[in-house]
C-alpha positions in Angstrom: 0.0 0.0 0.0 1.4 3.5 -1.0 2.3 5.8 2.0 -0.2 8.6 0.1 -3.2 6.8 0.4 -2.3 5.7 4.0 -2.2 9.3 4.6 -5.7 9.8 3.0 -7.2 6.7 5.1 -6.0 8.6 8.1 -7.6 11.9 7.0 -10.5 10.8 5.9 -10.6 8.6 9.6 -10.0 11.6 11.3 -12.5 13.6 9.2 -15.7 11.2 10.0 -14.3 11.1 13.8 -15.0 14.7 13.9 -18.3 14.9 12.0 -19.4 12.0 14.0 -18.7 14.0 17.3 -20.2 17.6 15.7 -23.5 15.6 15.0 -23.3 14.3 18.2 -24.8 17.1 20.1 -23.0 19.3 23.5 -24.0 16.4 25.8 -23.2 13.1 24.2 -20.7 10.9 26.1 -21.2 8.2 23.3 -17.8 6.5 22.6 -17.6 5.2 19.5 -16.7 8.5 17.9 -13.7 9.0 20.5 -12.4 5.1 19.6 -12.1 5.8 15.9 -10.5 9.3 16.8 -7.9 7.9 18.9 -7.1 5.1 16.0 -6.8 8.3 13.4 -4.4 10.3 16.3 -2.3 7.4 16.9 -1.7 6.9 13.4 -1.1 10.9 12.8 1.5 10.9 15.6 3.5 8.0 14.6 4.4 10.4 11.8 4.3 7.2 9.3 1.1 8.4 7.1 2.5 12.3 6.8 3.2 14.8 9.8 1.0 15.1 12.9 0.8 19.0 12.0 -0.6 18.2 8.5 -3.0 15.3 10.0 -4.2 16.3 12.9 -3.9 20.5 12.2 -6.1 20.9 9.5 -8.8 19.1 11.2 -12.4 21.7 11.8 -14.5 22.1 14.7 -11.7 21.9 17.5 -13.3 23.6 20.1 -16.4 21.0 19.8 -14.0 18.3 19.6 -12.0 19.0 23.0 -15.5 20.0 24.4 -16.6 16.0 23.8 -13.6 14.7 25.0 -13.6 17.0 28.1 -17.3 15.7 29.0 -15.6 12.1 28.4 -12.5 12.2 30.5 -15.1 13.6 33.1 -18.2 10.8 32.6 -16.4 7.8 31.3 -13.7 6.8 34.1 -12.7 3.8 32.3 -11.7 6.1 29.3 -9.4 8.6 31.2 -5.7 7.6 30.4 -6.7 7.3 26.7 -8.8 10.7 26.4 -5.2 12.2 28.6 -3.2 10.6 26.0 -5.5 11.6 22.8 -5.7 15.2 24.4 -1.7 15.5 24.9 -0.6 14.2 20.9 -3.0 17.1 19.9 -1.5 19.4 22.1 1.7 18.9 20.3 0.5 20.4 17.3 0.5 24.1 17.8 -3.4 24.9 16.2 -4.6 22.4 18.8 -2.2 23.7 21.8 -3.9 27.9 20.9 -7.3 26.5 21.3 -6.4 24.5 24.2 -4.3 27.2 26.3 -7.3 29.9 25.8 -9.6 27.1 27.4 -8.2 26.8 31.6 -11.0 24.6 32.3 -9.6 21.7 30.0 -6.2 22.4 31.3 -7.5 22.4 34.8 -9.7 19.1 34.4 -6.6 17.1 32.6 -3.5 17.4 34.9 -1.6 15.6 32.0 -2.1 18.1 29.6 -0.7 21.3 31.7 2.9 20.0 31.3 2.1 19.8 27.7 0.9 23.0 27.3 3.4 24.6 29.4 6.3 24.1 26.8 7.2 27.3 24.6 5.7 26.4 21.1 8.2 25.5 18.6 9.9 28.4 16.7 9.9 28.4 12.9 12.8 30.6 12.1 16.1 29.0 11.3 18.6 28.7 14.1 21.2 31.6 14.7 24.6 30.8 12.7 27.7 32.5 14.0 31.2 32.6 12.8 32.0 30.7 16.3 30.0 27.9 15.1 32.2 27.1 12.3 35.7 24.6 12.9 38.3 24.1 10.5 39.2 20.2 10.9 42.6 19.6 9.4 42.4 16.8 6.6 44.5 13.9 7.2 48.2 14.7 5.2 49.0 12.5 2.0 50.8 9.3 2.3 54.4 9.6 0.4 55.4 6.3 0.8 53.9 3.3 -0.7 51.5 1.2 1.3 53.5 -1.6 1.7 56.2 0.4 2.9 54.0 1.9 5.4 52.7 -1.5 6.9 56.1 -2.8 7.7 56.6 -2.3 11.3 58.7 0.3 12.9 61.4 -0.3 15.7 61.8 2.1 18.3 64.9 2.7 19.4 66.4 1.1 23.0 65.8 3.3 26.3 68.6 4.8 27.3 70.4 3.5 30.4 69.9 5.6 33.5 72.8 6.7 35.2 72.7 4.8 38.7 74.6 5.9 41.8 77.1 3.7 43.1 76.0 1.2 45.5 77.5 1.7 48.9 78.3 -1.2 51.0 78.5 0.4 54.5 81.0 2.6 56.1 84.4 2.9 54.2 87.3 2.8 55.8 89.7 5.9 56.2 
């Protein structure tokens, strides 16, 4: 199967997820939505189908979305570490993590995601360059001899004998 039309199964996943949870209505805690919503971030997030930005950032009706999984994570107990997880992949795309740091009460209500949100969003300019940054490594010189020459071992010369003080054997006589 080609990578593209991976990437299109996952959009299009993610696409009836949401429309599913916009038809839903503001006080559904159904969960079939959220399960094939999770499958689509999961997939985004692994970064194999295209980038979790392109996925998951284009996506419409956010503030419905995290307004269902909000009333989940506080109705359906069972559901919590998966809605904590689901919420804190979105929050790593900047378009989700606006929307979700002008809302306190889902920060508040999702300990998990405050850590998330609490990281500076990624910059998009280029890093600084300085002249310090650069280092001139010295190539390795050009061998003058042949190889063979230069595999044959090399003797290194004897130590040199250390001068040693003349034993002395006791008193000497006068």
């Amino acid at each position: 199967m080609k990578a593209g039309a991976t990437a299109m199964e996952t959009q299009r996943l993610l696409d009836e997820s949401v429309q599913e949870i916009v038809r839903l209505g503001k006080d559904s805690v159904e969960t079939g939505p959220f399960n094939k919503l999770r499958t689509g971030i999961s997939r985004a997030s692994c970064g194999k189908d295209g980038t979790p930005d392109d996925l998951l950032g284009s996506l419409q009706s956010k503030d419905d979305v995290l307004q269902y999984l909000l009333r989940l994570y506080e109705k359906k107990r069972m559901y919590k570490k998966q809605i904590a997880a689901a919420l804190c992949t979105l929050a790593e795309v900047e378009s989700w993590a606006e929307i979700m740091r002008r809302d306190a009460s889902l920060a508040a209500a999702v300990p998990e995601l405050q850590e998330v949100l609490e990281k500076p969003p990624p910059t998009t300019e280029p890093p600084a360059w300085s002249e310090a940054a650069w280092v001139l490594v010295p190539s390795a010189p050009e061998p003058t001899a042949p190889a063979a020459s230069m595999a044959a071992p090399v003797s290194a010369p004897a130590p040199a004998p250390m001068a040693s003080a003349a034993p002395t054997a006791g008193p000497t006589a006068p």
